[in-house]
N, C-alpha and C positions, 0 to 999 in steps of 0.2 A: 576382391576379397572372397574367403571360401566361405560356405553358410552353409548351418545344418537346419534346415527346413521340419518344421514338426506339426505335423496336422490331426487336432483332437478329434477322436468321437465318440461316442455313447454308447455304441452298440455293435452286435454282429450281425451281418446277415446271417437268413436262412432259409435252408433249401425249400423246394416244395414238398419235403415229408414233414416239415417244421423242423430239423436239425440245426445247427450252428453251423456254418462253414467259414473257413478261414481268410475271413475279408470283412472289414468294416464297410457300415451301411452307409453309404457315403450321405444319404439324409440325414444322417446324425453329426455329421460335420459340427462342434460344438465352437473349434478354437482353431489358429493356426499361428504358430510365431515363427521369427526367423534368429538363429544365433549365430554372433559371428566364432570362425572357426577359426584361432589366434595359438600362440605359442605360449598361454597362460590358460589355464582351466575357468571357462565362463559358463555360466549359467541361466537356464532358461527362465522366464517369468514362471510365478506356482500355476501348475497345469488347472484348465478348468475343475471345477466340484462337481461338475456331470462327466467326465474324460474315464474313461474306461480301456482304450486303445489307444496309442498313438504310432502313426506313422512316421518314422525317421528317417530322413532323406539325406545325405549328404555329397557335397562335390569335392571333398578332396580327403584323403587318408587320413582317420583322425580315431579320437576312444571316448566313450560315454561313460556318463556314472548316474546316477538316479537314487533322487532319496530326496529328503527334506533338507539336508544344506550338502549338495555333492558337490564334489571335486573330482573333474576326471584328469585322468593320469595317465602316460605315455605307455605304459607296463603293461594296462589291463584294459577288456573289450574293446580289441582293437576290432574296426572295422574299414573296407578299404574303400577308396574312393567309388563314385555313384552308386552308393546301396542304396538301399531298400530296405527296410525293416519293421516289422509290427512289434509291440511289445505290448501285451495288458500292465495296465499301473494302475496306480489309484490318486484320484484328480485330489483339489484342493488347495493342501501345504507341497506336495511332491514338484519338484524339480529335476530337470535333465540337465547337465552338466557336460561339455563337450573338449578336446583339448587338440591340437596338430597332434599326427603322429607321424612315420614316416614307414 
C-alpha cells in the first residue's frame, strides 16, 4: 500500500547570523502520522496545536488538499511520486487530505 508520510514541527532552523533557513528544526519534531494513499480522498488526523511545518513524503503519484475538512482531488496539487515537500500550516483543527493520482 502507498502512504503519504507527514512529520510535524514547531519550528525553523537558524543560521548562525540568527536568520531562518529553509529546513525544520528537526528538535521540534512535534507529530508524525502515516495516511494511506487509496483511490478515494482520505484524510489525515487534525495536525498537532504546536505544528507550524510539515514534511510531506510520499511513495507513489498522488494530490493533497489542506484545510479543516479537505478533500483531495485528482485535478489539483498534483505531486509525483517520492517527493519531498515542506509546507507552513497552521496546527490544531487543519487536516491534509491525500488522493491516487496518475
Amino acid at each position: 500500500m502507498s502512504i503519504l508520510y507527514i512529520s510535524e514541527f514547531s519550528r525553523a532552523m537558524f543560521d548562525n547570523l540568527g536568520e531562518p533557513v529553509m529546513a525544520p528544526d528537526w528538535d521540534s519534531l512535534v507529530a508524525e502520522q502515516n495516511v494511506p494513499i487509496t483511490i478515494a480522498s482520505v484524510q489525515s488526523a487534525p495536525l498537532n496545536s504546536a505544528t507550524k511545518f510539515v514534511l510531506c513524503s510520499n511513495d507513489a503519484v498522488c494530490s493533497y488538499a489542506y484545510g479543516a475538512n479537505p478533500t483531495a482531488v485528482a485535478t489539483a496539487h498534483r505531486v509525483p511520486a517520492n517527493a519531498d515537500r515542506f509546507y507552513g500550516v497552521t496546527g490544531g483543527t487543519n487536516r491534509i487530505a491525500v488522493i491516487a493520482n496518475t
